[in-house]
C-alpha positions in Angstrom: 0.0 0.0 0.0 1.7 3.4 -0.9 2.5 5.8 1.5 1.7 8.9 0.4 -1.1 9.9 -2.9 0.0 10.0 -5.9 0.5 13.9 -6.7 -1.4 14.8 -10.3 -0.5 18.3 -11.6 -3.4 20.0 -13.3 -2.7 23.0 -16.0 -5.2 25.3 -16.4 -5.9 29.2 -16.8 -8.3 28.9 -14.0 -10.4 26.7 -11.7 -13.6 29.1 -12.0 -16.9 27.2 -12.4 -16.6 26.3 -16.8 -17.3 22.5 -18.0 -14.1 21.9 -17.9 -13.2 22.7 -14.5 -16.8 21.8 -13.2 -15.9 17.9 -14.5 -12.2 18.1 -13.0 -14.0 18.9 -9.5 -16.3 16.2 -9.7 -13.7 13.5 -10.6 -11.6 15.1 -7.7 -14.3 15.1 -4.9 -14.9 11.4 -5.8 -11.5 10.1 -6.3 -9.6 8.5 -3.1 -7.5 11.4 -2.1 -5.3 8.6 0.4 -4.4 7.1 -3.3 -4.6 10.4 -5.6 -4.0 14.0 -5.2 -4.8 16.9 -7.4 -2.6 20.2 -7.5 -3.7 22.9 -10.0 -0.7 25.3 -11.8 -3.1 28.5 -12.6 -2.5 31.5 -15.2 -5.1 32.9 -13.9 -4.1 35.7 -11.4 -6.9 35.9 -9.5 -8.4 33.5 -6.5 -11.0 31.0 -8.8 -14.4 30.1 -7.3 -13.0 26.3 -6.8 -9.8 27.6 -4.8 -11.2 27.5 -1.2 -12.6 23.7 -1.8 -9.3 22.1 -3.6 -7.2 23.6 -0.8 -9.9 22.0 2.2 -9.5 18.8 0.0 -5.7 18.5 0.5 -4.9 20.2 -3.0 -2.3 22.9 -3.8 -3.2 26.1 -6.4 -0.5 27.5 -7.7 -0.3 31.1 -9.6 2.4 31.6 -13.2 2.1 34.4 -16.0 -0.3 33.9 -18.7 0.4 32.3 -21.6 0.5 35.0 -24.2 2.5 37.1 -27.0 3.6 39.3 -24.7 4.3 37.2 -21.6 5.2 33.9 -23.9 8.8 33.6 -22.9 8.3 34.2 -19.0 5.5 31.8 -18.9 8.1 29.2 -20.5 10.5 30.1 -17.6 7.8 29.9 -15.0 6.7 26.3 -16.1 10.5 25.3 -16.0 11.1 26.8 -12.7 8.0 24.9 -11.3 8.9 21.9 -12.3 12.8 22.1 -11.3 11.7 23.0 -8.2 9.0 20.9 -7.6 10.3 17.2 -8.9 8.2 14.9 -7.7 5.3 15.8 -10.0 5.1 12.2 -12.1 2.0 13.7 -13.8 1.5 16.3 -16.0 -1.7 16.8 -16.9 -2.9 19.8 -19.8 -6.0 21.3 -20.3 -4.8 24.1 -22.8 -6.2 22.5 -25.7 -3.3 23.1 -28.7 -1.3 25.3 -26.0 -0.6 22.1 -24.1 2.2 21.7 -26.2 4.4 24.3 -24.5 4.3 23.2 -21.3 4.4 19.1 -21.7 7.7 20.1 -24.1 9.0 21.7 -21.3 7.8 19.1 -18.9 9.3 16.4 -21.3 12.4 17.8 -21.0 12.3 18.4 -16.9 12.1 14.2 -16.7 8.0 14.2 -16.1 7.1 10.4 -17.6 3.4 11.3 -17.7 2.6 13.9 -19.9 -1.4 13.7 -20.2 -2.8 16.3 -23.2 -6.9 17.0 -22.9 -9.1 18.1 -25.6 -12.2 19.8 -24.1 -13.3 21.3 -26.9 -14.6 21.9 -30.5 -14.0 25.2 -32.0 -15.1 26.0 -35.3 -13.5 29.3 -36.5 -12.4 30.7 -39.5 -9.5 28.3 -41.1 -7.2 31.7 -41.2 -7.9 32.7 -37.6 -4.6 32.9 -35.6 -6.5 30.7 -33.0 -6.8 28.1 -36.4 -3.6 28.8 -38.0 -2.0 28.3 -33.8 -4.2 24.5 -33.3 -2.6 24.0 -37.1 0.9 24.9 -36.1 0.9 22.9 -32.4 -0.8 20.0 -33.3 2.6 17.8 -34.6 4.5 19.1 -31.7 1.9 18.5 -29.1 1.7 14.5 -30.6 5.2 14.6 -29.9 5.4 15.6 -26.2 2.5 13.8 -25.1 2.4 10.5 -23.7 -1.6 10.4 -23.3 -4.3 12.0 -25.4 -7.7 12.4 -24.0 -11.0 14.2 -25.3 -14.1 14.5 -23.9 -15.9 13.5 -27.4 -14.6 12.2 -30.4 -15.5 15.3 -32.2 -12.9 17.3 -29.7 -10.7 14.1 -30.1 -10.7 14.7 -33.8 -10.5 18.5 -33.7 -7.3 18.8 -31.7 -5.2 15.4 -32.8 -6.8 14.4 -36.2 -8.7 12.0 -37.7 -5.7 9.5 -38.6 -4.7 10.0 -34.9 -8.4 8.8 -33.9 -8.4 6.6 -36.3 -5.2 4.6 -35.0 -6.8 4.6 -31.6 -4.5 7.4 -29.8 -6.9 8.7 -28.2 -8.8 8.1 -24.9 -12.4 9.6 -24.5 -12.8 10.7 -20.7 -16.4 11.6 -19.6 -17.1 13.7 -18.0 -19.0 12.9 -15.3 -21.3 14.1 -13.6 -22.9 14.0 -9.7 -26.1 12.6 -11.4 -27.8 12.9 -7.5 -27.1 16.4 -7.7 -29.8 17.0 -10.9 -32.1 14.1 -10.0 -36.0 15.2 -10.9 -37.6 16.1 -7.2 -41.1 17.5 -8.0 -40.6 19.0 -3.9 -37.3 21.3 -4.7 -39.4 22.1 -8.3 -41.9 23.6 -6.4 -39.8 25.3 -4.0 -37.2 26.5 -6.3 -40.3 27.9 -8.4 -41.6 29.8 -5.3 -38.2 31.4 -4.3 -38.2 32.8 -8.1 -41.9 33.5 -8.3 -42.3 31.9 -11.1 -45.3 29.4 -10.1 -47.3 29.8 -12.8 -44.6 30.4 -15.9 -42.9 28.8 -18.3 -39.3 29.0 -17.6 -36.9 28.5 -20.2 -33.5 27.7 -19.0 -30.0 28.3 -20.0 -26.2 28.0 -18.4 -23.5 29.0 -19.7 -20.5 31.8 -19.1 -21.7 35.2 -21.4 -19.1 34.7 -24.0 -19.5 34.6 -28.2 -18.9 31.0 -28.0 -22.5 30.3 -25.9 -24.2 32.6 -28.1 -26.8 34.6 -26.3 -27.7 37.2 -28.7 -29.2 34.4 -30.6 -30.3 32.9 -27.7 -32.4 35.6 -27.1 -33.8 36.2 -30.5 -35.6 32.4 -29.6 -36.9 33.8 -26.3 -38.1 37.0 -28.2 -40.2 34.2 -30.5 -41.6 31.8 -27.6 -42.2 34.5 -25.8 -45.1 35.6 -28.6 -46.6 32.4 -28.4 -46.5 32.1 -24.4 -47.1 35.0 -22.6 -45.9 33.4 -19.3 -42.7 32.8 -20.2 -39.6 33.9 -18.4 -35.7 33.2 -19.6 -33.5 32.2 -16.6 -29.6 32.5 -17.4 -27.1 31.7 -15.2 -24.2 32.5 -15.4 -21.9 35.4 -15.5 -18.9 37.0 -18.0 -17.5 39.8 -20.1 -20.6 40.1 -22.1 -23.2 40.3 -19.5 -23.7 43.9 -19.9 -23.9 43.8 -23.7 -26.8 40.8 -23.4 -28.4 43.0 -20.7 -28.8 46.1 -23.2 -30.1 44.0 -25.9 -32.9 42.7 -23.0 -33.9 46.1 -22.5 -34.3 47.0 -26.2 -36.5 44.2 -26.5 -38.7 45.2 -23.7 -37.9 41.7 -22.2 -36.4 42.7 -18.8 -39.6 41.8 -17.0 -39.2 38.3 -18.3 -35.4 37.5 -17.7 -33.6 36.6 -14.6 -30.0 36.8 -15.0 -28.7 34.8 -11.3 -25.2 35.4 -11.9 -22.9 32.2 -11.0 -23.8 30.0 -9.2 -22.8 26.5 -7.1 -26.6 25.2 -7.0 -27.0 24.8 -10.9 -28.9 21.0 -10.1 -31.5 22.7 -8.3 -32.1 25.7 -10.6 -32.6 23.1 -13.2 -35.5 21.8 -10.8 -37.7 25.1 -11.8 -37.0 24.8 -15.7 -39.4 23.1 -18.3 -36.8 23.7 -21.5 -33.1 24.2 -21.8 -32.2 26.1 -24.8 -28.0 26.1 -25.7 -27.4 26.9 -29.2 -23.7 27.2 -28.7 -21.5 28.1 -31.6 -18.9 25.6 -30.8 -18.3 23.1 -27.9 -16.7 19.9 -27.0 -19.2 17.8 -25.8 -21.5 20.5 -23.4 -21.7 18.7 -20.4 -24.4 21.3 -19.2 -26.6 19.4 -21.4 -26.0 16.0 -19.6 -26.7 17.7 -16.5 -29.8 19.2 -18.3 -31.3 15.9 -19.3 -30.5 13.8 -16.0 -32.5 16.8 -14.6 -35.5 15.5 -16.7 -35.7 18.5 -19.3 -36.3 18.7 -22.9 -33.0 20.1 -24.2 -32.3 21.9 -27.8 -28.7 22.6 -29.1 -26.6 23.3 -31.9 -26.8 21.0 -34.8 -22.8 19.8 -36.1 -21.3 22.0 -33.2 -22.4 20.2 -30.4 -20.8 16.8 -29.8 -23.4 13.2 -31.0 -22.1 12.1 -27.3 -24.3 14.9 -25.6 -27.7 12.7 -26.5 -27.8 10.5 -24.3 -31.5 10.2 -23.8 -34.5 10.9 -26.6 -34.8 14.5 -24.4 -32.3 15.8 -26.8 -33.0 17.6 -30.0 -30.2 18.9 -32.4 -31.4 22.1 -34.2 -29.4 24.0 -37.2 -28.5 27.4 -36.5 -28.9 28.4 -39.8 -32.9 27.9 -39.0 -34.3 31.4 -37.9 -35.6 31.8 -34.3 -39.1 31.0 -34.8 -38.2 27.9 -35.7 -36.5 26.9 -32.8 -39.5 28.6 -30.9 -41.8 26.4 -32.2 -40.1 23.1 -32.0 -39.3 24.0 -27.9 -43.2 25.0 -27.5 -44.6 21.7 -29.4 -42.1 19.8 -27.2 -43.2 21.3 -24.1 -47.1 20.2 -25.2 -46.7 16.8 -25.0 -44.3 15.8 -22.1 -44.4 14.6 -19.1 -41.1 14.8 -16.8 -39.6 12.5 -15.0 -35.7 11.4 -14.0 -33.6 10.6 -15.9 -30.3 9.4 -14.0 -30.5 5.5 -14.6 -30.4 5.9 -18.2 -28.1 8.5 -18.0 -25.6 6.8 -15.4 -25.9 3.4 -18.1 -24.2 6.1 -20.6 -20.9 6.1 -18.3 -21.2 9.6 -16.6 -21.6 8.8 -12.8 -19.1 10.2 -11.2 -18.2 7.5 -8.3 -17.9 4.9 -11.6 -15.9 7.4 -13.8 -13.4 9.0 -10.6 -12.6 5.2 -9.8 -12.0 4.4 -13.5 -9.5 7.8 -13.7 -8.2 6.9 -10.3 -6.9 3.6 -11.7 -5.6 4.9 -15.2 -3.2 7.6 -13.0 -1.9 5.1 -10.7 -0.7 2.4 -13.5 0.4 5.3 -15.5 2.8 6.4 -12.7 3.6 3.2 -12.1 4.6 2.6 -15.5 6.0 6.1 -16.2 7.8 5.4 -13.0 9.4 2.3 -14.0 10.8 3.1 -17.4 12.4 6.6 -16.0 14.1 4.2 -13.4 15.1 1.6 -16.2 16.8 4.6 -18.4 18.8 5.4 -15.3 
C-alpha cells in the first residue's frame, strides 16, 4: 500500500466554475485522495471560485504568467522553474487545448514520464484565424510531447489530434461525469425552487453557460423574443456570469424583455435551478461535448442545441433535439413550444448513469488509469537510469 497519494498536476488558466473545471472537481471530490491528489498550476491571477474547496481537499493552487505574446517567454520560464523545483510531479496533466504543447515540451524535457494532453473542446472558426492557424501549427508538436491524449468527445478528439490520430486509436475519450444525484428530478425542490423565483405559474426557459461569443446569447435571445409571442408566461432564466453580461443585458432592455429574464449570476446550485425549468435552450457556436446538457437531461428537461457543433455524445436520452443554427428563431420557438405540449417529466439518472457519466464509476476508472500510468511512467524513468 503506498504511502503517500499520488501527486497529479493540473494545468489550467483557472479553476472558476466552466465544464471543464466543473468535471475536473467532480472526478476530484470522488476520487480517493489517500491514493490520488490533485494540485492545480493557474494562469489565472486571481483567487478561482473552486480555490477554497481544492485547498480544504488536500490540493495545492499555484499562480504563473499567462500564456501569451507578450508574456510567452516568461510563462516558459515559469513552467520550467515549477517543475525544477517541484520534482516529484510524475504527472502532468494539460488542459490548454493546442497550447498544451508548451508546457508538456517543457515538462518532457524536466524528466515528467506522464505527460497527459486534454481536448475539451470543438472550435469552429475561420481556417485563417490565428486561433486556427496556432491549433494547425501545435498540433505535430503536441503528438510529440504527449504520452496520453484524452478528449471529452470524439468530435474534440478529432478536432485537436486528427482523424488519422483517432483513427489509429491514440486517443482516450474521458467523460465527463457528472454527480447525477445532484440533478435528479424532485417534484418538492421544483416547487420550491419555483416559489423562491416566483415563477409558479410560468414557463421557464433555461440556459447556463459563461456570457461569451462562443454560448451565443444574442441568438439565444432572439428564440426567447419568439416563444415568448406564443407564451405570454414565459420567463428566460440565465445563469451564469462573463465579459458580455452587460452587452446581453442592453439588448434585454431594447426588446422590452427585462420583466421576463432573470440573470442569477454564478452560481454553485445549478442541479437545483434546473429543478424550476421546463426547456433548456443552448445553441452554442462551438463546444466539446456541453456537459451542461448531460446535467440538463438527468434533470429531466427537454433540451435543444446546436446542430454539427455540439458533440453526437451529448444525446444520451431521446430529451435531446439537435437544431441547425442556420434555422431562424421562430423555428426553434416552435419546435421548444410543441415539445413542451406533449411531455411529461420525470428522471432521468439510470439511463443517463448506463451512458458512463456517474461520477463515483468514472473517478474510480481515472483513479486507476493515473496510478498504473505512474507506475509505468515510473518504472521506465528508473530503467533509463
Amino acid at each position: 500500500m503506498q504511502k503517500e497519494p499520488i501527486r497529479v498536476l493540473h494545468l489550467l488558466h483557472s479553476m472558476n466554475r466552466g465544464g471543464a473545471e466543473t468535471m475536473l472537481m467532480n472526478y476530484y471530490r470522488k476520487i480517493d485522495r489517500k491514493r490520488v491528489q490533485f494540485d492545480f498550476l493557474l494562469t489565472y491571477q486571481g483567487i478561482s471560485d473552486y480555490e477554497k474547496e481544492i485547498m480544504d481537499m488536500g490540493g495545492k493552487v499555484f499562480h504563473i504568467t499567462p500564456c501569451t505574446l507578450q508574456s510567452y517567454w516568461n510563462y516558459k520560464k515559469d513552467i520550467r522553474e515549477f517543475l525544477t523545483v517541484h520534482p516529484q510531479y510524475k504527472i502532468v496533466h494539460s488542459h490548454n487545448s493546442s497550447k498544451s504543447a508548451i508546457p508538456l515540451k517543457i515538462a518532457k524535457e524536466c524528466g515528467v514520464p506522464v505527460r497527459i494532453s486534454h481536448s475539451h473542446n470543438m472550435f469552429l472558426s475561420n481556417p485563417y484565424s490565428l486561433k486556427e492557424c496556432m491549433r494547425k501549427l501545435l498540433r505535430n508538436p503536441l503528438k510529440r510531447v504527449s504520452t496520453h491524449n484524452f478528449a471529452c468527445s470524439k468530435e474534440a478528439g478529432i478536432w485537436l489530434y486528427g482523424e488519422k490520430y483517432w483513427n489509429e486509436g491514440k486517443v482516450k475519450i474521458l467523460k465527463n461525469a457528472i454527480d447525477l444525484e445532484k440533478f435528479a428530478y424532485v417534484p418538492e425542490m421544483r416547487t420550491k425552487m419555483r416559489q423562491q423565483f416566483g415563477v409558479e405559474d410560468k414557463y421557464v426557459v433555461g440556459h447556463v453557460g459563461r456570457f461569451a461569443p462562443q454560448k451565443n446569447h444574442t441568438f439565444l435571445l432572439d428564440i426567447f423574443c419568439e416563444i415568448k409571442k406564443q407564451e405570454k408566461n414565459a420567463v428566460l432564466l440565465l445563469v451564469g456570469d462573463g465579459e458580455l453580461r452587460p452587452e446581453i443585458e442592453e439588448k434585454v432592455k431594447k426588446l422590452d424583455l427585462w420583466d421576463s429574464v432573470i440573470f442569477t449570476g454564478v452560481r454553485d446550485d445549478v442541479g437545483k435551478l434546473m429543478q424550476m425549468m421546463d426547456v433548456f435552450v443552448m445553441p452554442s457556436l462551438f463546444e466539446g461535448l456541453g456537459i451542461v446538457l448531460i446535467e440538463a437531461q438527468t434533470a429531466g428537461l427537454p433540451c435543444f442545441t446546436s446542430e454539427n457543433v455540439v458533440a453526437k455524445e451529448a444525446k444520451v436520452t431521446e430529451l435531446l433535439k439537435f437544431c441547425s443554427l442556420e434555422q431562424q428563431p421562430v423555428i426553434w420557438a416552435k419546435d421548444i413550444l410543441e415539445k413542451n405540449a406533449r411531455y411529461t417529466r420525470m428522471s432521468q439518472v439510470e439511463q443517463v448513469a448506463k451512458k458512463g457519466y456517474d461520477s463515483n464509476d468514472a473517478a474510480k476508472k481515472l483513479q486507476e488509469f493515473y496510478i498504473r500510468a505512474y507506475r509505468e511512467g515510473k518504472s521506465k524513468q528508473e530503467g533509463g537510469k
